[in-house]
N, C-alpha and C positions, 0 to 999 in steps of 0.2 A: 780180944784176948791176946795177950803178948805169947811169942812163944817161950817155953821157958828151956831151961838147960836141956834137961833131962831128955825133950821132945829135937832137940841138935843133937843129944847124943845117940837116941834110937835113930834118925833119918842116918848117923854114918857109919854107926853097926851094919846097917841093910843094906849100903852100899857095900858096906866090906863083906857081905853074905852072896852078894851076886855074883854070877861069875867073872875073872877076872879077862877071860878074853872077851866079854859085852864094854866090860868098863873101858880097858886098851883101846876098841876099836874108834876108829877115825868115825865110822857111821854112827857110834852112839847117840841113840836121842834120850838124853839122861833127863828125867823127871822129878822132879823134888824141890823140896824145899830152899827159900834163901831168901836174902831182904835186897831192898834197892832202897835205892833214892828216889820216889816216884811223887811226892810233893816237892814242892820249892826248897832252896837250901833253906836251912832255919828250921826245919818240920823235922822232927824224928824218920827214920827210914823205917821202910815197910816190908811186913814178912810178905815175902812172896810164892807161889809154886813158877816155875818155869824150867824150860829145855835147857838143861847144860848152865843152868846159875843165872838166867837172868831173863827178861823181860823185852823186848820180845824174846823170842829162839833165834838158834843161828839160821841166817838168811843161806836159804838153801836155794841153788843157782846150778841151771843143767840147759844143756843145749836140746832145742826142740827134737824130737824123735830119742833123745837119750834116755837113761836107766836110772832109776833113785832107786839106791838101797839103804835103809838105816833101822838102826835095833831100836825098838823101844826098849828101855830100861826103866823101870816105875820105880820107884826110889819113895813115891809118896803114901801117904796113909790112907790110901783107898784106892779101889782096883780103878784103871784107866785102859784108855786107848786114845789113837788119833785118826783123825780126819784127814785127808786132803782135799780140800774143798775146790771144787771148781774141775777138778781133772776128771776125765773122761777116764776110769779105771775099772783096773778090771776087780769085779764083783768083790773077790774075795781080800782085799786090802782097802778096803773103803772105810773100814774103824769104825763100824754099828755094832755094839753090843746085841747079843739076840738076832741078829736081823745076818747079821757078814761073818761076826767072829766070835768069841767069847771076851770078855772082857779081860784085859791083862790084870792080874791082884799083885798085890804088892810084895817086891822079891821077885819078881818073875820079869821075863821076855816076851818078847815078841817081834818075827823077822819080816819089816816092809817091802817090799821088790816090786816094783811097776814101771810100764813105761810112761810117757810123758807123751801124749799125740799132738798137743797142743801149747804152741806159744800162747806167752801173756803172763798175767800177774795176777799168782792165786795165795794161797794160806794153806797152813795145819793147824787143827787145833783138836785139844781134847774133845772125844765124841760121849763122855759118862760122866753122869752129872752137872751136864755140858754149863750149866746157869752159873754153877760153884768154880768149876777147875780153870772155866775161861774168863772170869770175871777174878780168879786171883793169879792168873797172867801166865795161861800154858795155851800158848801159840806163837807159831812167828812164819814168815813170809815165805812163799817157793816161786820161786823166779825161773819161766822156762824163755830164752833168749832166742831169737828169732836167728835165722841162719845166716840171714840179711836184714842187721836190725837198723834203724834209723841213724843217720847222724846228729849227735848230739855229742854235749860239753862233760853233759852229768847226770848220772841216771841214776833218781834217789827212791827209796823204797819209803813210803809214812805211812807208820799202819795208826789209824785214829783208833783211843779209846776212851773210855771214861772210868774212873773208880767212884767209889763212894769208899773216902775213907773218915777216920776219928782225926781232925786238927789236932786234938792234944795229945794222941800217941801216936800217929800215921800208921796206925791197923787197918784194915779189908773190913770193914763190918760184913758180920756175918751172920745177916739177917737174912738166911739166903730161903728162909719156906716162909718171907713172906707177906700175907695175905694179898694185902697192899697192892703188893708191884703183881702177883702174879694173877692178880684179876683188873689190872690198869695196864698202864702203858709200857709195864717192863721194870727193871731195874735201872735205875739212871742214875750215874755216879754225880760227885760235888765237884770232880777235877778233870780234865780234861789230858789228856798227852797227845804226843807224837812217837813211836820208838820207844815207851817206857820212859818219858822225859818229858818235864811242864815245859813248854815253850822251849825247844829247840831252836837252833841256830844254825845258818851253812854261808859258807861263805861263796859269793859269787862274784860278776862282772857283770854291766851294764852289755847286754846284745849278746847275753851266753845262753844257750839255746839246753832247756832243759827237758829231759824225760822224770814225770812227777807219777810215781805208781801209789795212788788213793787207795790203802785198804781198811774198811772199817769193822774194827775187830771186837766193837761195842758188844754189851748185851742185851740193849736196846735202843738206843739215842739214834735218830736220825739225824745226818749232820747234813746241813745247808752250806752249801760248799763252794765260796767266793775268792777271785783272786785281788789281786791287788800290786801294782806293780810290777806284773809279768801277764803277759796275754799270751792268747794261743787256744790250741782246740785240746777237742777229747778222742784221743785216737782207738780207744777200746774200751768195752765195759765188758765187765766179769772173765777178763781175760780177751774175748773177740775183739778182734778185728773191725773197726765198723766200713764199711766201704765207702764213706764219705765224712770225713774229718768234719767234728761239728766246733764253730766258733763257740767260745766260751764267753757270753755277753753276761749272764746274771747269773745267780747263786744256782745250782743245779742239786740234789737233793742225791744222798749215798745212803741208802738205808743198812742196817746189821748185814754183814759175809759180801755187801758185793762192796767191788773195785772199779775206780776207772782211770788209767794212763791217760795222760794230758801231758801234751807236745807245749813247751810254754818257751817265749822271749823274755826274757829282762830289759822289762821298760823303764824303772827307775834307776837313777841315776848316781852316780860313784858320790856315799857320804848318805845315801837314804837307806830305809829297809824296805823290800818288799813283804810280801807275805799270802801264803793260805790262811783265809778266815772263816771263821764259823758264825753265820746268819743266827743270831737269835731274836727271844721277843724283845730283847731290852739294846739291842746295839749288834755290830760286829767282831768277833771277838778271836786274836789271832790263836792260829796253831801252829803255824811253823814261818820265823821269819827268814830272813834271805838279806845277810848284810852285804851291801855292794862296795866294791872297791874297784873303783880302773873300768877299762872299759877292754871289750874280749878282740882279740885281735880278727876272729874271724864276724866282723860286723854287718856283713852280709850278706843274708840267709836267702837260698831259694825257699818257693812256698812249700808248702806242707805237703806231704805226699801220703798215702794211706798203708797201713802197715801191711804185709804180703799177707794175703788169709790162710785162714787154718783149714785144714781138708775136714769139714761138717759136710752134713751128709745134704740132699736135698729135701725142700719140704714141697711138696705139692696139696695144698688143704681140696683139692676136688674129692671127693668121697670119705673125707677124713672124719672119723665121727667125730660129734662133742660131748663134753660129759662136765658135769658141775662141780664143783668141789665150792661147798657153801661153807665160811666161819660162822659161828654162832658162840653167844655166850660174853662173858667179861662184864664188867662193874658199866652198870646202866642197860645191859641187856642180858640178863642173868638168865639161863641155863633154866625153864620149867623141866627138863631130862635131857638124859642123856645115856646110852649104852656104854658100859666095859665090858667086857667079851660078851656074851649073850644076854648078861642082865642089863636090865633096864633099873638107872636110879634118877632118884628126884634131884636139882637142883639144891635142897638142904644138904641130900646124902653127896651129893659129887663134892660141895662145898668142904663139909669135912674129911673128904681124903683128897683135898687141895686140888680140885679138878675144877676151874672155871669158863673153861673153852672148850667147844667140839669143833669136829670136822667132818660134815655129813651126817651129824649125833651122835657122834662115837666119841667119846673126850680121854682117849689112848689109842696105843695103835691096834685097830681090828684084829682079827686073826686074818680074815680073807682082805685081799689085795683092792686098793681103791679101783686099779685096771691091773688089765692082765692082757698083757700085748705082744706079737709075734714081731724077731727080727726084722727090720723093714718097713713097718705099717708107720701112717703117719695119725695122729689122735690130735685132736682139741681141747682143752681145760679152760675150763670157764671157770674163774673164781670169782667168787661172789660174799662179798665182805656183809654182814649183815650185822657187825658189831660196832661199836662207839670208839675202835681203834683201831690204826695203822697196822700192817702184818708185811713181814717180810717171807713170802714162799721161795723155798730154795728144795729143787730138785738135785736129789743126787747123781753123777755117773753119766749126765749128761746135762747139755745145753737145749734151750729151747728157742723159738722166734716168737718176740711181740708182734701181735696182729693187732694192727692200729685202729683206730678208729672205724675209717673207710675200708677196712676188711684187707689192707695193703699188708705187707711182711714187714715189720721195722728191727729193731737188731736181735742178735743173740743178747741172750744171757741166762744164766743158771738162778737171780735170784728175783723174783719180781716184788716188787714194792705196788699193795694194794690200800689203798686209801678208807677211811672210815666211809662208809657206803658205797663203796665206787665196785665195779663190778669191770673185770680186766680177763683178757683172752690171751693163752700161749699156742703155740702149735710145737708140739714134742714128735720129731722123728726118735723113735724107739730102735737104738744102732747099737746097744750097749746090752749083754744078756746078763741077768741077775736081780736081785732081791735090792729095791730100793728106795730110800726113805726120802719121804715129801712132808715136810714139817714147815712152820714160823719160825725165823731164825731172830726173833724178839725169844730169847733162848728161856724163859719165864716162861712164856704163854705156849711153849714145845713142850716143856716139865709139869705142864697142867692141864692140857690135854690136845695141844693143836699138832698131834704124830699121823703120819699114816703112812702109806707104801705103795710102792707099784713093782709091777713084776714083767720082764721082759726075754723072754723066752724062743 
């Protein structure tokens, strides 16, 4: 549906009903409607929602241990809030409706203030309606800069996404309850971006040493994520740190909300393009190229060194319970039941109020908490995928460590990517007090019933 006048002249009414010291401030994170350019030129422009007019938001950049304050300002036609995903925050700024805050409605405020404990490369995004607001483009990147960051030429932020739009109007289909994606594999757009941009372009040099911050802002597309004309490692996923810089030999797999920073050389050569590509079934297909000119004067790099870590807490799994968190449900493994709050319904009844996934059999979020953990204790999660689709778990307010294979510690991260059948172990040090949501960030299969919470006290 196009927008029409009428719908421009209520979003600037409401701006001009807010108050005018939210609108002035430098901190505003203004919400609302607007259009871009987000298919090719030649394609009509697309109405958009996003922070401050545009697609992504403003790249918000703070020096590690420093202070982010900024006002939401909803300007849009239904109540929101935001997220900051990846930072270890404190409880009450974490933008969970029900759960952290109340949801900000429309015309209204809401003032964000936290500190930042941790370098790396995280996101905001809306946390209400989360399938709808971040799929018509209300998020954009939080960069917190190390104290002593690497040297490098160029430190670019690409946050991947995909839309599903109309070719012949460049509208958002707003097919957003359904059936379809939220009992499959998601919503999966027709067009791919970089930045709010088809196929992006940066200009470089042949031996300029780049920092590339991967964020994939999809709302479900798992991107296979190749280079090509620039080599080099992965220095951090989901923000950490890894303590051993891994080469980047083949396509590596970025599932929904996480990130990973890659230390990269420009190996091609002045008059080619390099590029990040996207592994699919039918070929390679680029996302962002890298036109070369000249060659960089500083052509000789030492090797690669490991980013300074972040102060995470220790994990010790000797005495650490386990505890299971089983998916269920979705198209080929349908739901015979499932709980909402104490009732028990059938697989027909969950179908008709769009509920095609549980977690533990509950296909919403419980009333009582999946765990309920003391400052300090260290816990095991075992997920265990028992449906015909890919899931991305992403715990709030903290990071957790993969336990490998061999029962070894392998890196942080905040979002694990669980494979159809595969059944994957975190170890969660509980460092962070508060009310916290554990959901599928395949942001479909959260809206239909893959929510739950833990509590940390």
């Amino acid at each position: 549906m196009l927008f029409s006048r009428r719908q421009v002249l209520q979003s600037t009414l409401a701006l001009a009903m807010l108050p005018r010291t939210a609108l002035a401030s430098a901190d505003a994170l203004i919400a609302r409607p607007d259009t871009q350019q987000i298919a090719p030129e030649g394609y009509p422009a697309t109405p958009v929602w996003g922070y401050g007019g545009g697609v992504p938001g403003p790249e918000i950049r703070v020096r590690q241990g420093g202070r982010v304050r900024r006002t939401l300002v909803n300007a849009l036609p239904q109540p929101t809030t935001v997220h900051w995903h990846g930072i270890r925050i404190d409880n009450a700024m974490d933008g969970v409706p029900g759960l952290t805050q109340d949801a900000v409605q429309k015309d209204s405020s809401f003032d964000y203030d936290f500190v930042v404990p941790d370098a790396g490369t995280y996101w905001y995004h809306a946390h209400n309606r989360s399938m709808e607001q971040v799929a018509r483009g209300l998020y954009g990147p939080l960069i917190v800069d190390e104290v002593d960051g690497p040297d490098v030429d160029q430190d670019l932020t690409l946050m991947l996404d995909d839309w599903r739009l109309d070719p012949e109007t460049g509208q958002i289909s707003d097919d957003f309850d359904n059936g379809h994606d939220l009992s499959h594999a998601g919503r999966l757009g027709n067009l791919v971006t970089v930045n709010g941009r088809f196929d992006p372009s940066f200009p470089v040099q042949t031996a300029e040493r780049l920092r590339l911050r991967l964020v994939n802002a999809a709302n479900a597309r798992v991107f296979d994520v190749a280079l090509d004309g620039v080599a080099g490692w992965i220095v951090a996923l989901d923000g950490m740190p890894l303590a051993k810089p891994l080469a980047v030999e083949e396509a590596f797999p970025l599932a929904p909300a996480q990130r990973a920073d890659l230390i990269v050389d420009v190996t091609a050569e002045a008059g080619q393009t390099a590029s990040v590509v996207s592994i699919e079934r039918d070929g390679a297909f680029g996302l962002v190229r890298f036109d070369v000119s000249g060659v960089s004067a500083n052509s000789v790099r030492p090797d690669i060194v490991p980013l300074p870590p972040n102060p995470v807490p220790e994990i010790d799994l000797q005495d650490a319970p386990l505890h299971r968190m089983t998916m269920q449900g979705g198209a080929m493994r349908w739901l015979d039941h499932a709980k909402m709050g104490d009732t028990v319904l059938s697989g027909r009844e969950l179908a008709q109020l769009g509920r095609f996934w549980a977690l533990n059999g509950y296909a919403e979020r419980p009333d009582d908490p999946f765990l309920d953990m003391r400052v300090g204790e260290v816990h095991q999660i075992e997920f265990v995928n028992e449906t015909a689709f890919p899931h991305a778990m992403h715990l709030h307010g903290h990071h957790f460590r993969l336990i490998l294979p061999d029962g070894a510690l392998g890196p942080w991260r905040d979002t694990i990517l669980v494979g159809r059948g595969q059944v994957r172990r975190i170890a969660l040090a509980a460092d962070n007090p508060g009310n916290w949501l554990l959901h599928c960030h395949m942001l479909g299969h959260a809206a239909s019933g893959m929510m739950s919470w833990f509590r940390v006290s």
